[in-house]
N, C-alpha and C positions, 0 to 999 in steps of 0.2 A: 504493500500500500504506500502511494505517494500523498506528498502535500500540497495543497493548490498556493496560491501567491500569501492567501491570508492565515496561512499555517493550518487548515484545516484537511483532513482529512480524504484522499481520493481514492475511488478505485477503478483499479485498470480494465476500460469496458473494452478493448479491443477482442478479448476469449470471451464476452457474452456474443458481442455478434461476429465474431466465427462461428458459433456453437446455434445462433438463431439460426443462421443460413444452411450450416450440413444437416440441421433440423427439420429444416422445410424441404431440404433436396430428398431427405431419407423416405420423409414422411409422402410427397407429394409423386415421387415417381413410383412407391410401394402404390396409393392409391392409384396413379395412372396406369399402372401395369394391368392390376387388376379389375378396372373398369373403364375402358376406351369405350367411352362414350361423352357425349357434348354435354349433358349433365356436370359429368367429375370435371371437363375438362372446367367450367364454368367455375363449380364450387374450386377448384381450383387457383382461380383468378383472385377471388374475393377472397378466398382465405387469406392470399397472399397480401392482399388490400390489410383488411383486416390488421394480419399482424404487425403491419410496418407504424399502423395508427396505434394500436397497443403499447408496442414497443416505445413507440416516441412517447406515448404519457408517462410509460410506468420507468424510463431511464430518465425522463424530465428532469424529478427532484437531482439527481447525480449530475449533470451534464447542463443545468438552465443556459439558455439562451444570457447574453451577456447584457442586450438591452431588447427596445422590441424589435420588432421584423418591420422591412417598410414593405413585404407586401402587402397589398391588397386588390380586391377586384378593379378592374379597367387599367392596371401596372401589367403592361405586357411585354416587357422588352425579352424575357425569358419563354419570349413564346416564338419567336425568332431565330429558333437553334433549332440543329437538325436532333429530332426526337427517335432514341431509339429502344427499342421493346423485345416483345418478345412472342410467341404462335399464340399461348394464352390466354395474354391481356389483349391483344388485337385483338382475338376471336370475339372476347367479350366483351371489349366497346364496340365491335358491330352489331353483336346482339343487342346492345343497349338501344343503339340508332333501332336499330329496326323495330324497337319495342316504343320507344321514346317521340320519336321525331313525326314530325304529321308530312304528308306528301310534299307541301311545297319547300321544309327544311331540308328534306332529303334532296330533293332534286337541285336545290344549292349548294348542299353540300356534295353530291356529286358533281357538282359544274365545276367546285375549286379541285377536286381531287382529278379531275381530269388536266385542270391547268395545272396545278402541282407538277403531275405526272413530265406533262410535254415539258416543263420547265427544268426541272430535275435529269430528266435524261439524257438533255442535251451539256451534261456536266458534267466532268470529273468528281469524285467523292470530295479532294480539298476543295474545289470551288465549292461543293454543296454545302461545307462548314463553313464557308467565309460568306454565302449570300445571303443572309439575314431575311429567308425566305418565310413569312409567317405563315403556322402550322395552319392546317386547312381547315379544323375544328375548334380557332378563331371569330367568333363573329361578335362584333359590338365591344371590343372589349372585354370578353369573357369568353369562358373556355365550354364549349357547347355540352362535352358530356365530362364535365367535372367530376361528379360522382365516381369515376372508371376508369379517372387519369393515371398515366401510366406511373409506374415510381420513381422515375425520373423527374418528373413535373412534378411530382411529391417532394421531396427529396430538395428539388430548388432550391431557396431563400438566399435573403439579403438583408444587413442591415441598413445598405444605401442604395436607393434605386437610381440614383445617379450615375453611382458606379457601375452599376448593372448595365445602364444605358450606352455609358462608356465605355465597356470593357465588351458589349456585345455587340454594338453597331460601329464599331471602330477598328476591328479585327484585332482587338485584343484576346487576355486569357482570362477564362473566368474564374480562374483559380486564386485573379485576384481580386474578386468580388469578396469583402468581407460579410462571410455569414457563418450560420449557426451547424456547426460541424452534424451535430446529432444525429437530424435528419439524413444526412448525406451517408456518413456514416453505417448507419442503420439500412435505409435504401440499397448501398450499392450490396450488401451482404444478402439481403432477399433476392436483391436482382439476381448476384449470382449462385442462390439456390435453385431459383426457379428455373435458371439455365441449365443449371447440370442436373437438375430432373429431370428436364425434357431431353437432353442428350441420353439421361439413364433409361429411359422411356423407348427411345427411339427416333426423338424427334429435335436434330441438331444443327439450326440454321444459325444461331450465334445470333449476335444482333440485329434487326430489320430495322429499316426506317422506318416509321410509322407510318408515313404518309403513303407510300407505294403500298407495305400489307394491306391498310385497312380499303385501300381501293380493291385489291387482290379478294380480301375478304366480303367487301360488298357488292360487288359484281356478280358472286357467286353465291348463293340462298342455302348451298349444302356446303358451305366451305369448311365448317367445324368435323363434316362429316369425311370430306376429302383429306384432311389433313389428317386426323385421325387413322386412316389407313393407308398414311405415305404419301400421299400424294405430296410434293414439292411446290404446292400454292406459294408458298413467300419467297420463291425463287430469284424473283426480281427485288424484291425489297431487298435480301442479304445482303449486311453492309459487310462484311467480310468482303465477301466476295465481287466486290464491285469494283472498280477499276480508282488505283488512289488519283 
């Protein structure tokens, strides 16, 4: 146990979320194994939702934030970055739309996912991180299925939205945006449980851009069902695989 600046007492949270993350990989490819179906893959997503919200209250007391957060709704400079995911949580923000959204949202939000698309592929991967191209499930200032957002966009925060604006629309690093470790922290350890689930599973695209899966994913009405048995739907999204 270490001491923080005011001589009090700390403890070292880097082996809690190690230990959340091989947690959720043991626990979430055990469940996908044994029920490939659009169900698990679902309860899945949300569990994953779930536990990153848990986690950030119940590490709170240990870890507080140092002052408040400047985000809040219609602060969108963080919405500007290339967003990346996973078979999942895609699958299940498109369920969301397709449960959520009335005909004319949809058909606007397929008009940006289709610009997205022709925008994006005429790019190299660094260009696609330096064009401060705003995510397609933007509108008004706000992030249209909030509720579903991936962890990444979870995960986010700032104490200065200045800096935020600075450091993303400037082609700087956002590593030097001063914020609240926790979140991120905590975030990148589910993300990468939920990735080596699904590689445990069978199912090993590495990162996807949001924007190209969830086109992938809504195009296609049984997409939960094709992925589920291999089928290579997020082929094009793979940011691995995409040309730097």
């Amino acid at each position: 146990m270490t001491k923080d600046k005011t001589g009090e007492p700390t403890v070292p949270l880097q082996p809690l979320f190690d230990e959340l993350g091989q947690h959720l990989a043991r626990t979430t490819a055990e469940n996908l194994k044994a029920h490939r179906t659009e169900k698990q893959l679902r309860a899945i997503a949300d569990a994953t939702l779930d536990a990153f919200a848990s986690a950030v209250t119940g590490l709170e007391k240990l870890s507080p934030p140092e002052k408040a957060l400047a985000c809040k709704q219609g602060c969108t400079h963080c919405c500007h970055q290339t967003v990346l995911t996973d078979g999942a949580t895609t699958l299940r923000i498109a369920t969301y739309i397709r449960e959520n959204f009335n005909p004319a949202d949809r058909m606007l939000l397929d008009m940006r996912l289709i610009a997205y698309e022709e925008k994006v592929e005429k790019m190299t991967q660094s260009q696609r991180s330096m064009s401060q191209l705003a995510c397609p499930l933007l509108v008004n200032g706000a992030c249209t299925v909030h509720a579903v957002r991936p962890l990444v966009c979870r995960s986010f925060n700032s104490y200065d939205a200045e800096s935020c604006k600075k450091q993303i629309f400037s082609g700087g690093s956002t590593t030097e945006i001063p914020a609240w470790n926790m979140p991120w922290l905590i975030g990148i350890a589910l993300d990468k449980g939920l990735k080596d689930a699904l590689v445990e599973a069978g199912y090993g695209e590495g990162d996807l851009e949001l924007g190209l899966a969830l086109k992938a994913a809504l195009d296609h009405p049984e997409a939960a069902e094709r992925y589920l048995a291999g089928d290579r739907l997020f082929a094009r999204a793979a940011w691995s695989t995409r040309k730097p």
